[in-house]
Biopython code that builds the backbone (N, CA, C, O; Angstrom):
import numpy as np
from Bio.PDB.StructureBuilder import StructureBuilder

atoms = [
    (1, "UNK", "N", (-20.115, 12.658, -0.386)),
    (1, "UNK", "CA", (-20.793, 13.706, 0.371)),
    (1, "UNK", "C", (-19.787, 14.798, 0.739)),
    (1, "UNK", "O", (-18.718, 14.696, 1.342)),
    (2, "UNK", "N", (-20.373, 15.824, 0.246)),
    (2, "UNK", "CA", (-19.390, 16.934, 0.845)),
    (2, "UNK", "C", (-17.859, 16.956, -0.358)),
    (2, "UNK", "O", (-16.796, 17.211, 0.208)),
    (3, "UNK", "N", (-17.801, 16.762, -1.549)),
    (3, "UNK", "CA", (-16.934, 16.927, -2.900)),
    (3, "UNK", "C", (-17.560, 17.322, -3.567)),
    (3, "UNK", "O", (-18.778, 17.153, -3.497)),
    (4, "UNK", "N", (-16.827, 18.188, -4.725)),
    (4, "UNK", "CA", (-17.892, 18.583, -5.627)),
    (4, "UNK", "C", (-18.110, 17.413, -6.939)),
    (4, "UNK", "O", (-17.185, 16.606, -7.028)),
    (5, "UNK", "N", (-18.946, 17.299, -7.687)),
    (5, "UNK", "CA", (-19.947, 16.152, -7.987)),
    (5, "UNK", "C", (-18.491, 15.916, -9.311)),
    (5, "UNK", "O", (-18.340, 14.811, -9.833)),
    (6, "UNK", "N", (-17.803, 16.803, -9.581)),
    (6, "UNK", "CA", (-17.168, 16.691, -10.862)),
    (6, "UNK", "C", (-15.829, 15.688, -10.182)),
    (6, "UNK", "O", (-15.520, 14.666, -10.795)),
    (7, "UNK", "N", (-15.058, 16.078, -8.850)),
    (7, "UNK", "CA", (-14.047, 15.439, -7.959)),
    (7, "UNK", "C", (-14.768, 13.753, -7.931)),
    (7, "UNK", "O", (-14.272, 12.711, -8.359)),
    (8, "UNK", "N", (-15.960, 13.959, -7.329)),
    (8, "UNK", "CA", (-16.638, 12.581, -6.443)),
    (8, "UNK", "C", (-16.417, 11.500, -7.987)),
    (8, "UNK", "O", (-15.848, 10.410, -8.014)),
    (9, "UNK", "N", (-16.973, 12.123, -8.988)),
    (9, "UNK", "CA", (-17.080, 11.029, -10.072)),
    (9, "UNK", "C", (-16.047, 10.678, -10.840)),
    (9, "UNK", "O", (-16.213, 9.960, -11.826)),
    (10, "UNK", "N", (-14.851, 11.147, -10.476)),
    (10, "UNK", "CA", (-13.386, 10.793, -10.709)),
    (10, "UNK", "C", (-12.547, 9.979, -9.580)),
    (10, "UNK", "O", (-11.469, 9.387, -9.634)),
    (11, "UNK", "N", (-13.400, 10.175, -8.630)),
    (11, "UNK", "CA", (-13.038, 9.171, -7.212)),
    (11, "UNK", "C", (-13.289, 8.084, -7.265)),
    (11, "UNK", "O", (-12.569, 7.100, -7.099)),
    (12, "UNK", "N", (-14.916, 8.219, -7.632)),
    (12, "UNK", "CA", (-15.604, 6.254, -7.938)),
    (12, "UNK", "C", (-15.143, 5.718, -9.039)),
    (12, "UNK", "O", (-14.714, 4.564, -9.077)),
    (13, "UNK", "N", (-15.204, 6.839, -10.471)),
    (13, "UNK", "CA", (-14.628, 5.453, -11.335)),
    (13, "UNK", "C", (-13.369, 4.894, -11.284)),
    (13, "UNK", "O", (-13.169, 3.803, -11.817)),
    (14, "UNK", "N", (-12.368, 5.582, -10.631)),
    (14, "UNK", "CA", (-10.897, 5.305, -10.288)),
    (14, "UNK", "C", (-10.672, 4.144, -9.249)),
    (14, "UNK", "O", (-9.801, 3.275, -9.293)),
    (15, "UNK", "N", (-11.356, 4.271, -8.591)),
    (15, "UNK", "CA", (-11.472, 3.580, -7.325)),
    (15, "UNK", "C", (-11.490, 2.255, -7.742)),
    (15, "UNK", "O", (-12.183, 1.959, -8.715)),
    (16, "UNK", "N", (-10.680, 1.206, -7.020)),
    (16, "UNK", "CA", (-10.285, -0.297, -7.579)),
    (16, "UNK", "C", (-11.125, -1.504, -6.363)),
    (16, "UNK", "O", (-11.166, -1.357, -5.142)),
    (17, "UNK", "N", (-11.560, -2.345, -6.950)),
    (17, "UNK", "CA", (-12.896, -3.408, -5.717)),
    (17, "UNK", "C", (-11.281, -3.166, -4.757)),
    (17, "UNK", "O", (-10.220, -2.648, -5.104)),
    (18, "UNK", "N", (-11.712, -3.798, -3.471)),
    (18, "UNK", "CA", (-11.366, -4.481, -2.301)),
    (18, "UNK", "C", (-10.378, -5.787, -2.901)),
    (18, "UNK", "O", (-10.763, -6.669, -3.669)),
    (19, "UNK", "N", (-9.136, -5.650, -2.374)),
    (19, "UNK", "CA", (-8.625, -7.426, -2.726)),
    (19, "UNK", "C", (-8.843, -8.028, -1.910)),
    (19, "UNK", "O", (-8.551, -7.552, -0.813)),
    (20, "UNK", "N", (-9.589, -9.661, -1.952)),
    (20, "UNK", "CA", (-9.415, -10.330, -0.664)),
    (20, "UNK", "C", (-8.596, -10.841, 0.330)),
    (20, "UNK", "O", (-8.985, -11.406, 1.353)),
    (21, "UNK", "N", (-7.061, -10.554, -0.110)),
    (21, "UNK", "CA", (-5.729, -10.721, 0.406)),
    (21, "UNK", "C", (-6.265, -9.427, 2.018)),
    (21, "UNK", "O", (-6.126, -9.591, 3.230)),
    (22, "UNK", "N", (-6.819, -8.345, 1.279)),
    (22, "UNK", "CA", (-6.440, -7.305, 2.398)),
    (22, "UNK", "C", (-7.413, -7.858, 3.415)),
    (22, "UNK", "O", (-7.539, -7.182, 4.436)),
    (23, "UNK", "N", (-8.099, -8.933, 3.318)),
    (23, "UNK", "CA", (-9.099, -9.499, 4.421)),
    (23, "UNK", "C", (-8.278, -10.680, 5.211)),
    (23, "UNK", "O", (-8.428, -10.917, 6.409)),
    (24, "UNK", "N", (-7.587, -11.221, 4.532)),
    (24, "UNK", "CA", (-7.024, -12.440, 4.578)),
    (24, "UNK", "C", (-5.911, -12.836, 5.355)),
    (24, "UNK", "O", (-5.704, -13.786, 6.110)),
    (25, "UNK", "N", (-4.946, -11.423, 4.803)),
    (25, "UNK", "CA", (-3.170, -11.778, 5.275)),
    (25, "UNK", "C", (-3.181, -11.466, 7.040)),
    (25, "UNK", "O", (-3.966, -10.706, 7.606)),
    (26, "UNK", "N", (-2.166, -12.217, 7.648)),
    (26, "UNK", "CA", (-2.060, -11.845, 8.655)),
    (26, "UNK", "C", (-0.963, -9.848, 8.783)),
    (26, "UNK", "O", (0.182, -9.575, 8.422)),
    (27, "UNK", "N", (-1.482, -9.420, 9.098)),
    (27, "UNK", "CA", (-0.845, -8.342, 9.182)),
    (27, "UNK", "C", (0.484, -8.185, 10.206)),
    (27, "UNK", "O", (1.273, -7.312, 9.845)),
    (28, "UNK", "N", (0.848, -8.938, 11.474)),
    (28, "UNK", "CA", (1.856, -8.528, 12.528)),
    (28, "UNK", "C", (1.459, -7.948, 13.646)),
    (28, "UNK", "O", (0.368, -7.898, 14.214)),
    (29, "UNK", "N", (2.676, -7.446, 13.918)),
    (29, "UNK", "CA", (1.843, -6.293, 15.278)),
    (29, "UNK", "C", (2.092, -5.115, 14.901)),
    (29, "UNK", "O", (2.986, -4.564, 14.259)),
    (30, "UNK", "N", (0.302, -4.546, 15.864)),
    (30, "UNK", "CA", (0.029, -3.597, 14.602)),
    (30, "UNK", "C", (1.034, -2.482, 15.464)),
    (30, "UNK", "O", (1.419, -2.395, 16.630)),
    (31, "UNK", "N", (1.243, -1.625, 14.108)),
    (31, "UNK", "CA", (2.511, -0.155, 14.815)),
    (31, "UNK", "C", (1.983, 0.277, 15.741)),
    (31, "UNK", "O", (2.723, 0.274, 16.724)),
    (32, "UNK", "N", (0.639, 0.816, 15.981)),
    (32, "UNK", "CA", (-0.082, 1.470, 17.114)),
    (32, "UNK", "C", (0.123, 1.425, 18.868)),
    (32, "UNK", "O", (-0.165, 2.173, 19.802)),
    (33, "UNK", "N", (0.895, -0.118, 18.675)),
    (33, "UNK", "CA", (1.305, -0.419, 20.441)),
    (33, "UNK", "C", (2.793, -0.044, 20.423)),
    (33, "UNK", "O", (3.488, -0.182, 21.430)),
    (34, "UNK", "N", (3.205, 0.363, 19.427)),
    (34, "UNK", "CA", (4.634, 0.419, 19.518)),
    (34, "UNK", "C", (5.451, 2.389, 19.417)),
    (34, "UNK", "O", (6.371, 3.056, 19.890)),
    (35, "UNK", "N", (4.115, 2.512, 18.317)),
    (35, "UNK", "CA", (4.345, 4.154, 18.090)),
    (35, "UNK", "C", (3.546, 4.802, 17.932)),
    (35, "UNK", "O", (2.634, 4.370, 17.228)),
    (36, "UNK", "N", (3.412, 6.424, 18.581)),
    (36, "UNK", "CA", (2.625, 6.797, 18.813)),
    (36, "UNK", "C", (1.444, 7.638, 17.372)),
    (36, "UNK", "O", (1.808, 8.146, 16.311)),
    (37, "UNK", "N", (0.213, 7.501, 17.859)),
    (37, "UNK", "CA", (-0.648, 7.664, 16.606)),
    (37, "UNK", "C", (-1.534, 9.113, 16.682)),
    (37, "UNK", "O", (-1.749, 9.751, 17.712)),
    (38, "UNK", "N", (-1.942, 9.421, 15.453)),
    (38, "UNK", "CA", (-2.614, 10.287, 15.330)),
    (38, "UNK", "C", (-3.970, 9.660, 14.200)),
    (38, "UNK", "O", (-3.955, 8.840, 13.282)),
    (39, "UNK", "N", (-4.840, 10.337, 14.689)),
    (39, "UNK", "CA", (-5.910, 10.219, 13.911)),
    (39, "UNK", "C", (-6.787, 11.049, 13.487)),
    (39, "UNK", "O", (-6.935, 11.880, 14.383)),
    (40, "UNK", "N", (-7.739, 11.390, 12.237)),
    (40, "UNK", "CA", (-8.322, 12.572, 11.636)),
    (40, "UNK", "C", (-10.031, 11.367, 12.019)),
    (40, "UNK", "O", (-9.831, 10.180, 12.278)),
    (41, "UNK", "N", (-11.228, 11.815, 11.991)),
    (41, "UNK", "CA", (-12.021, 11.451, 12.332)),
    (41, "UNK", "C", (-13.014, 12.551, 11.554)),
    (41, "UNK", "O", (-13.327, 13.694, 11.887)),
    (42, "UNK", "N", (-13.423, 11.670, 10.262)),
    (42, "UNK", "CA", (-14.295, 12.674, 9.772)),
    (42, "UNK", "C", (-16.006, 12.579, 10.350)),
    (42, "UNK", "O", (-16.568, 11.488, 10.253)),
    (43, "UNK", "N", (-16.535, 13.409, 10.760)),
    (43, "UNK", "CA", (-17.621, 13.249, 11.656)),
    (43, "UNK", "C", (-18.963, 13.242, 10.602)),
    (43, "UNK", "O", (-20.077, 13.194, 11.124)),
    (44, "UNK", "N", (-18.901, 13.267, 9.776)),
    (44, "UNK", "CA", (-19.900, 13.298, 8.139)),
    (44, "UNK", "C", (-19.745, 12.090, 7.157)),
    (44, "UNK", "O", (-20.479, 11.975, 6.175)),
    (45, "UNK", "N", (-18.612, 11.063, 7.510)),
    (45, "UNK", "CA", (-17.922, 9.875, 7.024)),
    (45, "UNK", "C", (-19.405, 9.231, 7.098)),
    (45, "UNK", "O", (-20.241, 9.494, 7.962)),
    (46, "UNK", "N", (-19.577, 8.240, 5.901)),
    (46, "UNK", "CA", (-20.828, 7.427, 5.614)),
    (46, "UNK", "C", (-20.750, 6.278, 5.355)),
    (46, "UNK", "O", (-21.696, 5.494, 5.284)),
    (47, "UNK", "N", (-19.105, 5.940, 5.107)),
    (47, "UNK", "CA", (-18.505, 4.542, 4.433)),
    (47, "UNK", "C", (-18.176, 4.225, 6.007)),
    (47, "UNK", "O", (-18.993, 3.446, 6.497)),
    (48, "UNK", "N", (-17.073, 4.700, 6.965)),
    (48, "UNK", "CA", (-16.966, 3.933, 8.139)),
    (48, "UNK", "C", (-17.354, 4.909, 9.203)),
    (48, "UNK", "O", (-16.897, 6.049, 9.288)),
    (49, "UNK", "N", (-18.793, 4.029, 10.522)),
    (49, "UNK", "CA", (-19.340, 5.360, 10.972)),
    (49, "UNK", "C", (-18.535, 6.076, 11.996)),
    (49, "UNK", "O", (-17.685, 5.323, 12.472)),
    (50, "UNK", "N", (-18.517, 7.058, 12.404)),
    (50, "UNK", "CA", (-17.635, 8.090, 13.484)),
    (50, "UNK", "C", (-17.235, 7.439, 14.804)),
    (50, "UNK", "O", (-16.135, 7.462, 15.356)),
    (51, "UNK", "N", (-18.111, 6.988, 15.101)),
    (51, "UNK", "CA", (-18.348, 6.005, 16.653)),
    (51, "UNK", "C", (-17.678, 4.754, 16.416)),
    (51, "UNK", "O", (-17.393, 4.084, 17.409)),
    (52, "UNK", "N", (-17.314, 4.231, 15.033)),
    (52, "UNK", "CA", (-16.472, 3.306, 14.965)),
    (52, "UNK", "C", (-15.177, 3.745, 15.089)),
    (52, "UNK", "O", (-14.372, 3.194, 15.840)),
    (53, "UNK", "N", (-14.905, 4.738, 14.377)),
    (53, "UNK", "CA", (-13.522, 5.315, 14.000)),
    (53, "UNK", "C", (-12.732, 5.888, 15.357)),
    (53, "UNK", "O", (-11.510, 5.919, 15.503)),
    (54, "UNK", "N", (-13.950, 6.424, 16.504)),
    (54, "UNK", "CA", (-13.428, 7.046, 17.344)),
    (54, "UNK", "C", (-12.910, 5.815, 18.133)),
    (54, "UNK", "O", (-11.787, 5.859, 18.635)),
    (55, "UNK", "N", (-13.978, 4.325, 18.300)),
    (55, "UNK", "CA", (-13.616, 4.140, 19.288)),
    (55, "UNK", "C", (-12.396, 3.100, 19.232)),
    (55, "UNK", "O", (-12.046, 2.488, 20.241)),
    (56, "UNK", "N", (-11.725, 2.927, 17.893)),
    (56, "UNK", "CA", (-10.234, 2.481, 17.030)),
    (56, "UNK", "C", (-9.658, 3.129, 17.842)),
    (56, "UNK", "O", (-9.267, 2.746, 18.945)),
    (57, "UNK", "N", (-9.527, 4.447, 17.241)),
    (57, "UNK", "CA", (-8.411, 5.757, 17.699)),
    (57, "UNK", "C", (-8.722, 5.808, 19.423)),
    (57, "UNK", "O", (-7.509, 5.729, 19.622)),
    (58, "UNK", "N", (-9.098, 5.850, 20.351)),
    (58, "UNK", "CA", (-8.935, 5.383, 21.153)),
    (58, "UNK", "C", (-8.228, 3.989, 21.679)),
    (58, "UNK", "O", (-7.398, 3.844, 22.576)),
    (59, "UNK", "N", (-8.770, 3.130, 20.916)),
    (59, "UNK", "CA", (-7.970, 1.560, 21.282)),
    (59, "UNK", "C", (-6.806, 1.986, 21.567)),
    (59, "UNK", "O", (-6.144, 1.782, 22.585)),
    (60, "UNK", "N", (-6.445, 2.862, 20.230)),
    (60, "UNK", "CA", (-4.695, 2.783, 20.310)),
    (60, "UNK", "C", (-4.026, 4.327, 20.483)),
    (60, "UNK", "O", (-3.177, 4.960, 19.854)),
    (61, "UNK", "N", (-4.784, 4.569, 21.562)),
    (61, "UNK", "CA", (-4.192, 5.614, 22.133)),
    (61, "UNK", "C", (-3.805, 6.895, 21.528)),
    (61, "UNK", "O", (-3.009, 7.753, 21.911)),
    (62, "UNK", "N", (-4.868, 6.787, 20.061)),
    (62, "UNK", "CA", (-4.130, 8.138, 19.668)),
    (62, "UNK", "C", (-4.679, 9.577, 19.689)),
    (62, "UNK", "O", (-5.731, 9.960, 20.201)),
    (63, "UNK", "N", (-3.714, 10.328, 19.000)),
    (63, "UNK", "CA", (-4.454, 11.940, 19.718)),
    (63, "UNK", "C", (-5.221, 12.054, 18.536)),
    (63, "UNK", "O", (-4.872, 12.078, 17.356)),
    (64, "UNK", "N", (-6.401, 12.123, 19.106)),
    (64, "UNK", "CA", (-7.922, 12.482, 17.691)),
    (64, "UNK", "C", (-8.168, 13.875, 17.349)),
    (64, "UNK", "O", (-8.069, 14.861, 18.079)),
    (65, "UNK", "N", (-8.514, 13.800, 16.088)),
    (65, "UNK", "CA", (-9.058, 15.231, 15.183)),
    (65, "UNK", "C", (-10.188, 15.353, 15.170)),
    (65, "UNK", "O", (-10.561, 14.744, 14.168)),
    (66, "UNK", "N", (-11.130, 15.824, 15.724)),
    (66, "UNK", "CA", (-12.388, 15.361, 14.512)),
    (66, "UNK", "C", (-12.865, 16.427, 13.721)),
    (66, "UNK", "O", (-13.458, 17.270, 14.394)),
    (67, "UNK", "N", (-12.811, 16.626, 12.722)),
    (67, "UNK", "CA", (-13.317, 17.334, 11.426)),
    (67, "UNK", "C", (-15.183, 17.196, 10.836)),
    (67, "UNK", "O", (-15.941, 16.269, 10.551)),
    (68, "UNK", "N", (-15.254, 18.467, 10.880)),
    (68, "UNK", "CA", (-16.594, 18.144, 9.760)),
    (68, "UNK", "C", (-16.094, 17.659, 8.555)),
    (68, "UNK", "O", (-15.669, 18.534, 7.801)),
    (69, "UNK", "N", (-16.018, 16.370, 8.115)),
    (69, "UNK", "CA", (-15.546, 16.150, 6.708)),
    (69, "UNK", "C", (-16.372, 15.048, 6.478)),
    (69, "UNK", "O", (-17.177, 14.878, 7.393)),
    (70, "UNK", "N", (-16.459, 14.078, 5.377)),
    (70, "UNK", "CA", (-16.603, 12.895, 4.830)),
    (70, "UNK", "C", (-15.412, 11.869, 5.039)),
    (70, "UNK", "O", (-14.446, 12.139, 5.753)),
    (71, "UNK", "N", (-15.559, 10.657, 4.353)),
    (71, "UNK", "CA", (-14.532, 9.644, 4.496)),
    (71, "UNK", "C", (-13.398, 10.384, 3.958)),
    (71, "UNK", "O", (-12.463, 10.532, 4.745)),
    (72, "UNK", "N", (-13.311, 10.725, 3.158)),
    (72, "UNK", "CA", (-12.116, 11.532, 2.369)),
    (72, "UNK", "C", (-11.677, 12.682, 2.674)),
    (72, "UNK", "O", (-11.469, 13.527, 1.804)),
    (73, "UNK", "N", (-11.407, 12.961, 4.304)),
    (73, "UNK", "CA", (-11.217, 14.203, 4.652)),
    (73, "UNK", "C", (-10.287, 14.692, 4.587)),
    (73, "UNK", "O", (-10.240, 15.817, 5.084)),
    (74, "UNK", "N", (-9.038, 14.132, 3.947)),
    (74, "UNK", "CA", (-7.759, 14.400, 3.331)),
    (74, "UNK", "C", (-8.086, 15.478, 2.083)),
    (74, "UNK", "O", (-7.506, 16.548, 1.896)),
    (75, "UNK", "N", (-9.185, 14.898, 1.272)),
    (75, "UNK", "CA", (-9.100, 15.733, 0.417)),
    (75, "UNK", "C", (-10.370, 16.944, 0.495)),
    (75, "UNK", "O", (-10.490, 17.785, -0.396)),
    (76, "UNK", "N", (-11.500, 16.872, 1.987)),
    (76, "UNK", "CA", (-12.675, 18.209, 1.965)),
    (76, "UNK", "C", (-11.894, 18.799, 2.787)),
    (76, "UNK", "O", (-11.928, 20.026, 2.699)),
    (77, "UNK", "N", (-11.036, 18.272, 3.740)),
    (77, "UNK", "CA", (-10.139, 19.406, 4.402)),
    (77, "UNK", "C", (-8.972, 19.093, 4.926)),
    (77, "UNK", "O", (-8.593, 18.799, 6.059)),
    (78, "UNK", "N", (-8.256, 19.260, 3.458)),
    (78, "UNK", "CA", (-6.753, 18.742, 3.149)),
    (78, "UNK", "C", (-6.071, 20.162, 4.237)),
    (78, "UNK", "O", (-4.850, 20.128, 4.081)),
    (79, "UNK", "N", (-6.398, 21.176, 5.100)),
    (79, "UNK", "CA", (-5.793, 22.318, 6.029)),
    (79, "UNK", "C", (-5.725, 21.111, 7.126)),
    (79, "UNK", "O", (-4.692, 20.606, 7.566)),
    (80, "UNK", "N", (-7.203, 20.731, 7.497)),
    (80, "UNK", "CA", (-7.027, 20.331, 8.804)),
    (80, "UNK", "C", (-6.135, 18.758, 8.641)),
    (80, "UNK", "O", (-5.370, 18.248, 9.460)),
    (81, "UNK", "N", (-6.418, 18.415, 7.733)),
    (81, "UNK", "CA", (-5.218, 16.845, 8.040)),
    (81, "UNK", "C", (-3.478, 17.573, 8.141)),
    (81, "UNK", "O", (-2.366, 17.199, 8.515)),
    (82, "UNK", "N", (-3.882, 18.363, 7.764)),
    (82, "UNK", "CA", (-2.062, 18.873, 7.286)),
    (82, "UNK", "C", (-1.907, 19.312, 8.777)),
    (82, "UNK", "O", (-0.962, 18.936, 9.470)),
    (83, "UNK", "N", (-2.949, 20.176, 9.241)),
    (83, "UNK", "CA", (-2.299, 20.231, 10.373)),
    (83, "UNK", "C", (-1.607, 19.383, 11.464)),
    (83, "UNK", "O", (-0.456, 19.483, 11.889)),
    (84, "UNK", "N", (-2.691, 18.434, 11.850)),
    (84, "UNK", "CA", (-2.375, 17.002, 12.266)),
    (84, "UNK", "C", (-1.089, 16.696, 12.189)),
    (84, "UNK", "O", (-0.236, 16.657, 13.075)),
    (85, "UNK", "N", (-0.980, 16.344, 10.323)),
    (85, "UNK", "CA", (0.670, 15.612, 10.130)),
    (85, "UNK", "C", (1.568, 16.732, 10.756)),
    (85, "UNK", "O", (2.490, 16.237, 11.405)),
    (86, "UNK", "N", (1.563, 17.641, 10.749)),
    (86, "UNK", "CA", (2.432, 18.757, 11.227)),
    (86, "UNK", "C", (2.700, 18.364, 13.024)),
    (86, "UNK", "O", (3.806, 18.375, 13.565)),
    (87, "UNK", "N", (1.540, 18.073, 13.626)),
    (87, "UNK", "CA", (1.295, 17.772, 14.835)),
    (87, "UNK", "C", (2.755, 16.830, 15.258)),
    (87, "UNK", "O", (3.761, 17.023, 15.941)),
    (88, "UNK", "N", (2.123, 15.580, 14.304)),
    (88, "UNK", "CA", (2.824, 14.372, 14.684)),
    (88, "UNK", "C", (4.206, 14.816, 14.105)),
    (88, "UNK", "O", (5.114, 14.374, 14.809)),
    (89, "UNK", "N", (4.527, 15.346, 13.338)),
    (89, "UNK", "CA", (5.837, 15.702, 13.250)),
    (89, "UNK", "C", (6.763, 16.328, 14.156)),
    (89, "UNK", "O", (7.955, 16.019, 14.154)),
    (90, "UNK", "N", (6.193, 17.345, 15.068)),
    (90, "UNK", "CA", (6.802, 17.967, 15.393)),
    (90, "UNK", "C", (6.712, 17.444, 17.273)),
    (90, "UNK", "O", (7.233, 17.942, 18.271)),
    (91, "UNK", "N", (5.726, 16.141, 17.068)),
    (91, "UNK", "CA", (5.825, 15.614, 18.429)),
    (91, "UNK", "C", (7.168, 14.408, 18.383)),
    (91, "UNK", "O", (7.745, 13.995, 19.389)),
    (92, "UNK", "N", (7.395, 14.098, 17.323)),
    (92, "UNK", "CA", (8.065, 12.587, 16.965)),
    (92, "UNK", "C", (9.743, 12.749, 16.612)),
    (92, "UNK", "O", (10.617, 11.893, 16.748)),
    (93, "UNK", "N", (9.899, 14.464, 16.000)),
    (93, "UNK", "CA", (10.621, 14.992, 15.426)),
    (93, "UNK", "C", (11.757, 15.196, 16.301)),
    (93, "UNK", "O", (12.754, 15.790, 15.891)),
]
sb = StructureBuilder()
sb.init_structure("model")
sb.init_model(0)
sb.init_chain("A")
sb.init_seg("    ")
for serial, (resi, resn, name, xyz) in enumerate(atoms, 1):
    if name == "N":
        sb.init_residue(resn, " ", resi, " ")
    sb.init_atom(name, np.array(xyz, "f"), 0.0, 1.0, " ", f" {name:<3s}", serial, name[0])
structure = sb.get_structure()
């Protein structure tokens, strides 16, 4: 939603299943209690819903974006993520 149809169908067939390891492994502790986070929050996302995502990025304290974008808002609005990383750079820096 929100790519153009020629991008989207180079996304899905590329796109590799889920491994069940990434369900499985114990991960640690997660970086989020330790360093500080940023998050992009695409508000048009259909794969994970907004109200989930926000209320993550809250858990862990981080400073939220929210974008009109889709799940892939790196790539419908690769300005506004850049800004962000710029954010956290220049807070961490």
């Amino acid at each position: 939603n929100g790519l153009p149809l020629a991008e989207a169908k180079v996304l899905a067939s590329t796109q590799e299943p889920l491994s069940t390891i990434a369900l499985s492994q114990p991960s640690g502790v997660p970086a989020w209690k330790t360093i500080p986070s940023w998050a992009v929050v695409g508000t048009a996302d259909h794969v994970i819903p907004p109200a989930v995502q926000l209320a993550m990025a809250r858990h862990a304290h981080a400073h939220i974006t929210e974008v009109k974008a889709p799940h892939l808002s790196m790539i419908a609005a690769p300005g506004v993520v850049t800004q962000v990383i710029l954010k956290a750079v220049h807070a961490t820096g």
